[in-house]
N, C-alpha and C positions, 0 to 999 in steps of 0.2 A: 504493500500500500504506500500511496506517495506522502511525505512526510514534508515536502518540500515546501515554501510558502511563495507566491509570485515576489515579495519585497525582499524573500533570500535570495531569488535568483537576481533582483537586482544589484543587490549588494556583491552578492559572488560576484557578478558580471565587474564590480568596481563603478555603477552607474548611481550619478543624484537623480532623485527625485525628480527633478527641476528641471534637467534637458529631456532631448528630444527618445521617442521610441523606442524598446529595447527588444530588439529580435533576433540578437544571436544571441547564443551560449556556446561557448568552445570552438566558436563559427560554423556552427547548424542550427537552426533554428531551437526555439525554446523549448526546453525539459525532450529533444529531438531523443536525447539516451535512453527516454523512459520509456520509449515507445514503443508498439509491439513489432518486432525483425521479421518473423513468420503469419502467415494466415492464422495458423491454428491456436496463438499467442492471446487471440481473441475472444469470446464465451463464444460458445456452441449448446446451444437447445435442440431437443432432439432434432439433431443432424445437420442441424442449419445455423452456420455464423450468426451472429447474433452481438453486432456491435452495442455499445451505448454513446450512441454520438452527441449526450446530454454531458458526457465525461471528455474533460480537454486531452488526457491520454490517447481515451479512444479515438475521439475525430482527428486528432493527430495522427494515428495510428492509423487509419484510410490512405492520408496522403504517405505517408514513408512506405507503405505497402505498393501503393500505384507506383508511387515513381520506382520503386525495387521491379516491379513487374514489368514496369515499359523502359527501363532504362536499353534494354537489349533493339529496341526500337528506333532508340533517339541519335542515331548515331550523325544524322545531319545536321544535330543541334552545334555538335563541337566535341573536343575531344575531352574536357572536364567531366569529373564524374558528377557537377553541379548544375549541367548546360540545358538539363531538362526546365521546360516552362514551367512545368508542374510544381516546381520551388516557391514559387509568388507565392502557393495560395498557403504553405505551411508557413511562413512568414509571415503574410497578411494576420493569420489566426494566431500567432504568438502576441503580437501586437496588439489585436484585442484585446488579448490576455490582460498583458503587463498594463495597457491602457486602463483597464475596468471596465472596457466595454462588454465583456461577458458575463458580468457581474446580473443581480436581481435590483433592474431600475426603480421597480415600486419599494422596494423596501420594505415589501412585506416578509421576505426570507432571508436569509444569512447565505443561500445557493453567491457562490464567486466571491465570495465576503473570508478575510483574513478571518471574523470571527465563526465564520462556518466551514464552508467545505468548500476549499480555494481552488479545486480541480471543476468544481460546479458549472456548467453551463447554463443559464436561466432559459425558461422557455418562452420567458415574457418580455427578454434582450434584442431589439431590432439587430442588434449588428449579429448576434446570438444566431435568429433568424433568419437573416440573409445568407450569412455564411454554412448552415446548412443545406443551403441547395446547392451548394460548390464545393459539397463536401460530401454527403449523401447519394446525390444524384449519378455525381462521375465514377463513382466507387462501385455502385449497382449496374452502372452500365458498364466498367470495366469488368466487374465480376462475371454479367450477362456475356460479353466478350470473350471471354476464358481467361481473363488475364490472372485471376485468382487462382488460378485451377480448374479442370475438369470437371464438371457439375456442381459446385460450388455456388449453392443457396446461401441466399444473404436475405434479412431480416431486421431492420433498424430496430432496437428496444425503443419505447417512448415514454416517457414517465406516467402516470395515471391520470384520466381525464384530460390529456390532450388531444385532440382533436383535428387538426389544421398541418399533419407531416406526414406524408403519405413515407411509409417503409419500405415497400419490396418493390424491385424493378418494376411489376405489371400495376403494382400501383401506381408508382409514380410515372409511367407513361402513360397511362389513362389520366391523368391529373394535371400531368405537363407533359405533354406528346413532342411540344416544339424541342426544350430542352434536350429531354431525353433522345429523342431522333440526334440532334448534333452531339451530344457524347460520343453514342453511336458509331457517327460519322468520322469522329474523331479517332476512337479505338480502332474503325475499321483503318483508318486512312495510316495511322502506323503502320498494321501490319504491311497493307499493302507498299507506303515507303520504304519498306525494308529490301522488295524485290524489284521496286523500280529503277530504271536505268538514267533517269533525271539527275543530271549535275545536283550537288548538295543544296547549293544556295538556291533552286528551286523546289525540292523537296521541303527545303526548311520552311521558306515563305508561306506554302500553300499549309503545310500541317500548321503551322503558326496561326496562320487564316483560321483553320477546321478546329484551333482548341479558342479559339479569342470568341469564334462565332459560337460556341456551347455555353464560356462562361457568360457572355452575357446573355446569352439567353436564361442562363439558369440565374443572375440577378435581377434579372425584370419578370421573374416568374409569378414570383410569391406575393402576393396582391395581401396575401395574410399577414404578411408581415407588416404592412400600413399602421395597422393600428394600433402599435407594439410604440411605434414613434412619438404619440400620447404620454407615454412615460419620462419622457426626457425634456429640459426648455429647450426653449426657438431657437438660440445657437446650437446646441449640439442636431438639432433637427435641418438646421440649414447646411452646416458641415458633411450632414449624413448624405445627403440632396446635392450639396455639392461633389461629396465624393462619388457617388452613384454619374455624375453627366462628364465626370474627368473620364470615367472608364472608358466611353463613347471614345474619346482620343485616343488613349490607350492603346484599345482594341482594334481600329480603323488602320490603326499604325503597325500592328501587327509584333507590338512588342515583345522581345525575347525576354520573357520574365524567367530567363533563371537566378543560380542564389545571387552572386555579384550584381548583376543588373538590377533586380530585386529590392536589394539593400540600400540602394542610393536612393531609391524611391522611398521607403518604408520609412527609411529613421526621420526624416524630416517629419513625419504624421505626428498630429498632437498626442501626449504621450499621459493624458488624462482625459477624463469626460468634459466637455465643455459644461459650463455654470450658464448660468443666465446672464450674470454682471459681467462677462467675459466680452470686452471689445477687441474684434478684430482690426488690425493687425499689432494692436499692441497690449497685446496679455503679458504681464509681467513675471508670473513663474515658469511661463514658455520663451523657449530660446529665440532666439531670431530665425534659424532657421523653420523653427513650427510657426511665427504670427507669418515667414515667408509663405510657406505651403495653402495655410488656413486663408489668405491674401490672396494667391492665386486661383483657388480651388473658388473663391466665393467669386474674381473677378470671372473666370471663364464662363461659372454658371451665369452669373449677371448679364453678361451681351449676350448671350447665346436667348435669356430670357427676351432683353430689349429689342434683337433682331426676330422671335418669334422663332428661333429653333435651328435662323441660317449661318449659325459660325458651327454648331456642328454638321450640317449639312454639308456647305463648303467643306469643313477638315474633309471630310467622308468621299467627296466628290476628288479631293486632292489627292486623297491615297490609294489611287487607282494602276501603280505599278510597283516595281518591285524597288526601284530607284529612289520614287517619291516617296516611299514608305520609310525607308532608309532616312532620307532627308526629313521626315516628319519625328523620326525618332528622337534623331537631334535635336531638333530644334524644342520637343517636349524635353529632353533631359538641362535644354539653356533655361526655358522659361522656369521650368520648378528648380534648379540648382542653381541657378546662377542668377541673383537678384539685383544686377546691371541690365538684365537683358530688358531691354522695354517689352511692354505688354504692345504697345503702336505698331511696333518691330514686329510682331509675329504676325499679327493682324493685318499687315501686308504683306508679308512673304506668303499667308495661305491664299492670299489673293490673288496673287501672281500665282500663286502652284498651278490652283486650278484650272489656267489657260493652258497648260501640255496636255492634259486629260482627254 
C-alpha cells in the first residue's frame, strides 16, 4: 500500500511550494515506480482485469502499461525509449496530482486530501473527469486491440452510485462511438506502421495525426463532466476552458508529446487550484513562468472568442502539411516559453500561413 504523500514527493523532488508544476520524479513521471510493470499486477474478478481508475496508481498504471505495449510500435517516433506520444498524458495526470486538481472540490470528502486518502481520485473533480476518458477509453481500446494480451477483458471498477462512466469497451463505444472508433484507428494505425514502407517522418506525422484526433475526441466527449465545473470559482473555471481550446492548437499541430517535449509544456501549468481572488497575470505565489502560461492560455481563448471561433479555424486551416505543422510547433513552443515573443507576432505569421494551404 502506498505510504507516500503528494507534499513528500514534493519535497523529495527538492521543489517549493511556490513555483511552477511538479511532474517528474527521478525523470518519469510521478510515483511512475509504483506502478503496475505487468497486466496481471492489476485486480482480476473473475477472469477479467479489473482496474480502479478512481486510484492515481491505477490510472497510472493504464498508461505505463500502453506505452510498454506499443513501444515495439513507435519506432518512427525516434530512437528514445521516451519518444512515445503517449508520455503527455502520464505527465498531464501527475500534474493534477501534485496540483490538487484530483483532489474532492466540494469538500464534502477527504478523497485527494493529505488528511484522507492522497492516492484518491474524486469523482466529482472536473479535471478528475476529463482525464478519465484519456485514460479509460484508450486503455479499453488498446486492450480490445490485443495490445494487453490475447483475450484480455477489461472492466473499469466505479465507486458506488456513480453513474455517468461507462467501463467496458462495448460500453463505452455505444456511449462515445466517435472516441472510441479513433482509438481504434489509432491502435490499428500502429500496427499497420510497423509494416509500412513510408519514410519515418511520414509514418510519424500521420500516426501523430491518428493519436491527436482520439484524444480530443475523447476531451470533448464527456458533456458529464460540465457540471462537475460548479464546484470550482470562475478562475479556475476559465483556466479549465482555457486549457480545453489551447489543445485545439496543440492537436492541429500534430505535437510530439513525448516525455522531453512534454515537460517544457507541463511545468509552466499552475501548480495549485486557482482561488477566486486570483488575478491573472499577476498571482503572486505563482512564478512568472505560471501568471506566463495562465496569460496566454486566457489570451488565445479570448480572440479566438472575439473572432467567433476564426483564430482556431485559421490555426486549423494553417496546418495543412507536414512542413507547416512543423513551423506551427515552433512557433507554439515561442508563444508559451518565451514571453518576448508578441502575441501580434503570431497572429500574423498564422495569417500568412494560411495562404500556402
Amino acid at each position: 500500500m502506498l505510504r507516500t504523500t503528494v507534499l513528500g514527493i514534493l519535497l523529495a523532488c527538492g521543489v517549493s511550494l511556490s513555483i511552477s508544476a511538479v511532474v517528474l520524479e527521478n525523470g518519469l513521471p510521478i510515483l511512475w515506480a509504483q506502478t503496475a510493470t505487468q497486466v496481471n499486477d492489476l485486480p482480476i474478478q473473475n477472469g477479467i482485469l479489473a482496474p480502479d481508475p478512481w486510484n492515481f496508481l491505477h490510472r497510472m498504471s493504464l498508461y505505463r502499461l500502453m506505452i510498454t505495449a506499443t513501444d515495439p510500435f513507435m519506432g518512427s517516433m525516434g530512437t528514445s525509449a521516451t519518444d512515445s506520444p503517449l508520455w503527455g498524458l502520464p505527465l498531464q495526470l501527475g500534474w493534477m496530482l501534485t496540483s490538487g486538481r484530483l483532489a474532492d472540490p466540494t469538500g464534502t470528502t477527504t478523497c485527494g486530501l493529505q488528511t484522507g486518502d492522497a492516492m484518491c481520485i474524486s469523482t466529482q473533480s472536473w479535471w478528475g473527469c476529463v482525464n478519465y476518458f484519456v485514460s479509460a477509453l484508450p486503455f479499453l481500446s488498446a486492450a480490445q486491440q490485443g495490445f494487453m494480451g490475447a483475450g484480455v477483458q477489461v472492466q473499469m471498477q466505479v465507486p458506488e452510485g456513480v453513474m455517468d462512466y461507462c467501463t467496458t469497451y462495448a460500453d463505452c463505444a455505444a456511449s462515445y462511438p466517435d472516441a472510441m472508433s479513433k482509438w481504434d484507428a489509432f491502435f490499428q494505425g500502429l500496427k499497420s506502421a510497423a509494416e509500412s514502407p513510408l519514410p519515418d517522418d511520414e509514418k510519424k506525422d500521420a500516426l501523430l495525426g491518428l493519436y491527436w484526433e482520439a484524444q480530443m475526441a475523447s476531451t470533448n466527449a464527456p458533456a458529464a463532466c460540465n457540471t462537475r465545473q460548479s464546484h470550482y470559482p470562475s478562475t479556475e473555471v476559465s483556466f479549465a476552458n482555457n486549457w480545453l481550446n489551447s489543445a485545439e492548437y496543440v492537436a492541429a499541430a500534430h505535437f510530439h508529446s513525448n516525455l522531453e517535449k512534454s515537460v517544457m509544456f507541463m511545468t509552466p501549468l499552475p501548480g495549485r487550484v486557482l482561488k477566486a481572488d486570483d488575478s491573472v497575470p499577476n498571482i503572486p505565489d505563482l512564478s512568472q513562468e505560471e501568471n506566463h502560461t495562465l496569460y496566454i492560455f486566457s489570451w488565445m481563448n479570448n480572440i479566438n472568442s472575439m473572432l467567433g471561433g476564426t483564430l482556431v479555424r485559421l490555426w486549423k486551416k494553417a496546418m495543412c502539411s507536414v512542413s507547416t505543422r512543423e513551423k506551427g510547433r515552433e512557433m507554439l513552443e515561442q508563444l508559451m516559453l518565451n514571453p518576448s515573443f508578441a502575441t501580434n507576432t503570431f497572429l500574423s505569421i498564422v495569417n500568412g500561413m494560411t495562404t500556402s494551404c
